[in-house]
C-alpha positions in Angstrom: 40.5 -59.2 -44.8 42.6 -62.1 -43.1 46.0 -61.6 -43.2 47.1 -61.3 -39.5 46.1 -62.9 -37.0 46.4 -59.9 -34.7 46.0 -56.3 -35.0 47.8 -53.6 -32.5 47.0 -50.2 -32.0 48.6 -48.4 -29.6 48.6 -44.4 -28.6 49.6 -42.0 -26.2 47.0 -38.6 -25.2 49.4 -35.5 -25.9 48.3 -33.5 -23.1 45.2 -33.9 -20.6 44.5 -31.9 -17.3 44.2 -34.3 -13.9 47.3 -35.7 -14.4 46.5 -38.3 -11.0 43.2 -39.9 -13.9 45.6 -40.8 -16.1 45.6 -44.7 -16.3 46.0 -47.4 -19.1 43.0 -48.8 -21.2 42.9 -52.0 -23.3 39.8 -53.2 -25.2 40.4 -56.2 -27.2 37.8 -57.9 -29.9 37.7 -60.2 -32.4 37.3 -58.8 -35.9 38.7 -58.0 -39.5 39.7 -61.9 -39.5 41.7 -61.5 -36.5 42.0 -60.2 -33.0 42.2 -56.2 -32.3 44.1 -54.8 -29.5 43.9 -51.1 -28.7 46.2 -50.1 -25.7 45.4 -46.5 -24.7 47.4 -44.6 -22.2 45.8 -41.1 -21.4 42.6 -40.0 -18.7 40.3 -43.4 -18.0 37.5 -41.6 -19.1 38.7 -40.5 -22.1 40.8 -43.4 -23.1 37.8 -45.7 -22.7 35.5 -43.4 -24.7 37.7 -43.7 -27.5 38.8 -47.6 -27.6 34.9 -47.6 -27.9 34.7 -45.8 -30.7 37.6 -47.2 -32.9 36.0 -50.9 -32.3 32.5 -49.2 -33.7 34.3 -48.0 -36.7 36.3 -51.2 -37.2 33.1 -53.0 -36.8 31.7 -50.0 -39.7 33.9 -51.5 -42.0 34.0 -55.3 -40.8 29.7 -54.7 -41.8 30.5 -53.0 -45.3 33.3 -54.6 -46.8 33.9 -58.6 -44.8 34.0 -61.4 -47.6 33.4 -63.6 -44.1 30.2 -62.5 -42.9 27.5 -63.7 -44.5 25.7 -60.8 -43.5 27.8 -58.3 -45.0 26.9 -55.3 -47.6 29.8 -56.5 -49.8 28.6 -60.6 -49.4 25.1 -59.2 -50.0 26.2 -57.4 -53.2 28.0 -60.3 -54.3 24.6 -62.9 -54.0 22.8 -60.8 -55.5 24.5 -58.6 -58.4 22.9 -55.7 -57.4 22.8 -53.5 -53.9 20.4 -50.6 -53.7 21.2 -49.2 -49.7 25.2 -49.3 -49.9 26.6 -48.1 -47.0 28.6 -44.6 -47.0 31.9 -47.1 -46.1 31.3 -49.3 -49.0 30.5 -46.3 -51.8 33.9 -44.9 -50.1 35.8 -48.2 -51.2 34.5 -48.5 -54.5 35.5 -44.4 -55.1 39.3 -45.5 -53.6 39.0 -48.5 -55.9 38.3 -46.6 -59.2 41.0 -44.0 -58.3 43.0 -47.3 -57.7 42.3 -48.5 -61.0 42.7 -45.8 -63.0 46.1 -45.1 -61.1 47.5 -48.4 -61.5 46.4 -49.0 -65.5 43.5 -51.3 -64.2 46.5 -53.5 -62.2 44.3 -53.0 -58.7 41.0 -53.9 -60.1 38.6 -55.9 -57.2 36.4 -57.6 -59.8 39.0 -60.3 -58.9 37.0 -61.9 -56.9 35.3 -64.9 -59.1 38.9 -65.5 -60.4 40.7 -65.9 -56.7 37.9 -68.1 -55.6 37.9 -70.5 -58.8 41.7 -70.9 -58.5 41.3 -72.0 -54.5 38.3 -73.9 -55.2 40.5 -76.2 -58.3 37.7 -75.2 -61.1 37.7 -73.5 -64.4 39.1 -70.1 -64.2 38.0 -68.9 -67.5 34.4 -67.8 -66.7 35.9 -65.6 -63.8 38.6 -64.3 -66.2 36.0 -63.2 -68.7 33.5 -61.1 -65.5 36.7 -59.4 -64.8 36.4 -55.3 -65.4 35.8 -52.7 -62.9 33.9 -50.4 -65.9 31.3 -53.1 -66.1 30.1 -52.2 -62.4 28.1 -49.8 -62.1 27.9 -47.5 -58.8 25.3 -45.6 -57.7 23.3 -46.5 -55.6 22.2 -49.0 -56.5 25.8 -50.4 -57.0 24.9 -53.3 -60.1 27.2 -56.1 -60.8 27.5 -57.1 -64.4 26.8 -61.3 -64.8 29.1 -63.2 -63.0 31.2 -60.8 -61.3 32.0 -60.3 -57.8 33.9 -57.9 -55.9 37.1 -57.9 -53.0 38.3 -55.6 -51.1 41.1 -57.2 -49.6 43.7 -55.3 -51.4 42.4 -51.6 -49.3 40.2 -52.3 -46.8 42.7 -52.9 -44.0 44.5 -49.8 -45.0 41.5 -48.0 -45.3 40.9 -49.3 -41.4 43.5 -47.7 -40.3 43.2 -44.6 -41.7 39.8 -44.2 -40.1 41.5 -45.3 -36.4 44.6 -43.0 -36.9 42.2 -40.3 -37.6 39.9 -40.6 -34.5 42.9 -40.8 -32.4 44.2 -37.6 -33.9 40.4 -36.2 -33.1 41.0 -37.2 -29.6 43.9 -35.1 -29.0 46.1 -38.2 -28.8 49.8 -37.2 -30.1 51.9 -40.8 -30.7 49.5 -43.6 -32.2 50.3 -46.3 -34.2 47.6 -48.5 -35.7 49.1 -51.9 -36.9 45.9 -53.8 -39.5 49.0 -55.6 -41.4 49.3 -51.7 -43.0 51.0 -49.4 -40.4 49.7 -45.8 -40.2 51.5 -43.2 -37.7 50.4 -40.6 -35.7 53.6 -38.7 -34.4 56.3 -40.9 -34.0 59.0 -41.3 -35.1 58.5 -45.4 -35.3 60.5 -47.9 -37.0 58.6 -50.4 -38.9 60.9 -53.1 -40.4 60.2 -54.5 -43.8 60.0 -58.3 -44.6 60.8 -60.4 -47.6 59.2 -64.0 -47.1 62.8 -65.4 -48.2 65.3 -63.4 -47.3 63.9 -61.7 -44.1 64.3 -58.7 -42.7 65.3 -56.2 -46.2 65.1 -52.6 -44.6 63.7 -50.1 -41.7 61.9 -47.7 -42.7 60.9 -44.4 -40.1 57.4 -43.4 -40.3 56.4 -39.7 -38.5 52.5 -39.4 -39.7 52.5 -41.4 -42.7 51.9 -45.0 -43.5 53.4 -48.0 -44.8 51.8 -51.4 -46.6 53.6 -54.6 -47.6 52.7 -57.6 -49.8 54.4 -60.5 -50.9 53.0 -62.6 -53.6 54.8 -65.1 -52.3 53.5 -65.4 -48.3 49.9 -67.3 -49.8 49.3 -70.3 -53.1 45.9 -70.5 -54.1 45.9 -73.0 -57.5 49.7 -73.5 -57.7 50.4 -70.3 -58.0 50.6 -66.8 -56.4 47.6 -65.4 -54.6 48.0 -62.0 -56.3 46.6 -62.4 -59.7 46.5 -59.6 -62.6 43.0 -59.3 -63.6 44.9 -59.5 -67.7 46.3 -62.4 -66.8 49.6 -60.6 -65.3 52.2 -62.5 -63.1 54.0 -60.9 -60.3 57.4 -59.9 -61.1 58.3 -59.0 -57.3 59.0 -61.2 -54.2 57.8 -58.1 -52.0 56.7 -54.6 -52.3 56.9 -52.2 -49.4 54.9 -48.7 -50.0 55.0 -45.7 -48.2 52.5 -43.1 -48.7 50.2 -40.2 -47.2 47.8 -42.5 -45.9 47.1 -46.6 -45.6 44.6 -46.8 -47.9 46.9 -45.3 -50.8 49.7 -48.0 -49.4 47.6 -51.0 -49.3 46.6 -50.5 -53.0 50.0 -49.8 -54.3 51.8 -52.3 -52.8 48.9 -54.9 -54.1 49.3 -53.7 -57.6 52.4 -52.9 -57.8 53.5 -56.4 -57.5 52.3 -57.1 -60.6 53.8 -53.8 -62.0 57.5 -53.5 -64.1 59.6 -50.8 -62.9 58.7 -48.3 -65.6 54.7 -48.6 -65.1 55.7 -48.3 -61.4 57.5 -45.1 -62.3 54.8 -43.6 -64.0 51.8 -44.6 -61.6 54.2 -42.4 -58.6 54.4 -39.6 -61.1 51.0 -39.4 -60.9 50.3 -40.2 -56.8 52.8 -37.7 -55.0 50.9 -38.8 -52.0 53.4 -41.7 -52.4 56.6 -41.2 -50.9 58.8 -44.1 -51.5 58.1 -47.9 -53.1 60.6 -50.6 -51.9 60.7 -53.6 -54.3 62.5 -56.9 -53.8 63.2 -59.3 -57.4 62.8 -63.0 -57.1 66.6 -63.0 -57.2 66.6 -61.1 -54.3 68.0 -57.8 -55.3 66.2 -54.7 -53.7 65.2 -51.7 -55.5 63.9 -48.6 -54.4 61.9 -46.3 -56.3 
C-alpha cells in the first residue's frame, strides 16, 4: 500500500441545523504509505467527530493488511505461516480476494508476494513461482500459509479503504464525498475523475455519481527488468493501463490489477460475471484505447 504519496478525502454534510456552527475541519496523518488529508465542511462538532473516526478505520486497515509495519496481522502471518487471531479486516480481504480469484480465473491471486519480492531483491524467482496458489492457504481462523508462501494485499486494500471511508461518510449524513486512496470512490457528485496512461497522458474523463473508479498501469513501476504486475502462471501484461469502474473500490482495485494481465475475451467474460462493474477502459502498448 504505497502508491501515492497523498491521499484526499473531501465531503460536504447534506443538511445540519445551526447553520452559524458550520465551519471547515481538516485532520491530516501519515498512513497507508503516504499522507491522508480529510477536509470536512459541515457542524465543528460533527465534522471533527467524523475525521476521527475515518483515521481509526484507515488505521483498522493500515494494522490488518500494511506489508510496512512490522507489526502488522498480514507481516505477522507472513513470519510465521500461520495466524490464529486474524482480525475481522484481514478475514474480510482474504473473502474479497478468493471472490477475486475465482472471478478473474486465478489472474488476482495475492500469493504473489514471494515472487514480487525475489524479482526486486535480484534472486531466484523459481521457489516463489512454485508457493504460488491461493487454494493452498487455508482460512479460518487460524489462517495457515502453505511452505514458502506469503501474501499481498496491495492489489485491494486501498480500494477496500475507501469503501469503508465513503461509507462512514454516507453514515454521517454527509451528501458529496469523494475519497481519493489512488482508487476514487464517490458519494453524490457528479465528479470528474480523469484517467491517465503513463505514455500518452491524459486518455479519458470519466463522471462518477456514487460509484468508484481504480487505475493501474503496469508500466508506472520495474521491479527485476520488468513490470511490477506479475501473473502468478507466469502471465505478462498485455495493457499499458486499465481504468475500472464499478459498484465499489474494492471491486475496481482488483479488476484493474488483474485485468492487466487479462486478453479482451477473458476480460469479457469475468464482467459477464461481475455486473457490479460498469465499464473497463483499456489502453494497448500501441496506444490504442478500448472500452469494454
Amino acid at each position: 500500500m504505497n502508491r501515492r504519496r497523498f491521499l484526499l478525502i473531501t465531503a460536504a454534510v447534506a443538511a445540519f441545523p445551526g447553520a452559524a456552527r458550520a465551519g471547515f475541519t481538516r485532520w491530516q496523518a501519515d498512513m497507508l504509505g503516504g499522507t491522508v488529508r480529510v477536509d470536512l465542511r459541515g457542524p465543528r462538532d460533527l465534522a471533527q467527530d467524523v475525521a476521527t473516526r475515518i483515521g481509526a478505520a484507515i488505521a483498522e486497515v493500515e494494522a490488518a493488511a500494511s506489508l510496512f509495519n512490522s507489526d502488522s496481522a498480514l507481516s505477522r502471518l507472513n513470519a510465521a505461516g500461520r495466524l490464529d487471531d486474524p482480525p475481522p479486516v484481514l478475514l474480510d480481504l482474504m473473502r474479497l480476494s478468493g471472490e477475486m480469484h475465482a472471478m478473474t480465473d486465478g489472474r488476482f491471486d495475492p500469493t504473489i508476494q514471494p515472487l514480487w519480492r525475489a524479482l526486486a531483491e535480484g534472486r531466484d524467482p523459481a521457489p516463489a513461482h512454485a508457493a504460488i496458489g491461493l487454494a493452498r492457504v487455508q482460512v479460518g481462523p487460524p489462517i495457515r500459509l502453505d511452505k514458502g508462501q506469503a501474501l499481498t494485499f496491495n492489489g485491494i486494500a486501498q480500494g477496500y479503504a475507501a469503501d469503508r471511508v465513503r461509507g462512514l461518510l454516507q453514515e454521517a449524513g454527509y451528501r458529496d464525498a469523494l475519497v481519493d486512496m489512488g482508487e476514487f470512490a464517490a458519494l453524490g457528485g457528479p465528479f470528474h475523475i480523469s484517467i491517465e496512461d503513463p505514455a500518452l497522458g491524459g486518455i479519458a474523463t470519466r463522471r462518477l455519481s456514487g460509484n468508484a473508479v481504480a487505475t493501474s498501469s503496469p508500466t508506472a513501476m520495474r521491479i527485476g527488468g520488468g513490470f511490477h504486475i506479475l501473473g502468478p502462471r507466469g502471465e505478462t501484461p498485455g495493457w499499458s493501463t486499465v481504468s475500472v469502474e464499478a459498484e465499489n473500490a474494492a471491486l475496481a482495485d482488483g479488476f484493474s490489477t488483474a485485468f492487466c494481465l487479462m486478453p479482451r475475451e477473458a476480460i469479457r467474460a469475468a464482467l459477464h460475471r461481475s455486473p457490479a462493474v460498469t465499464r473497463v477502459t483499456a489502453v494497448d502498448f500501441a496506444g490504442d484505447v478500448s472500452t469494454f
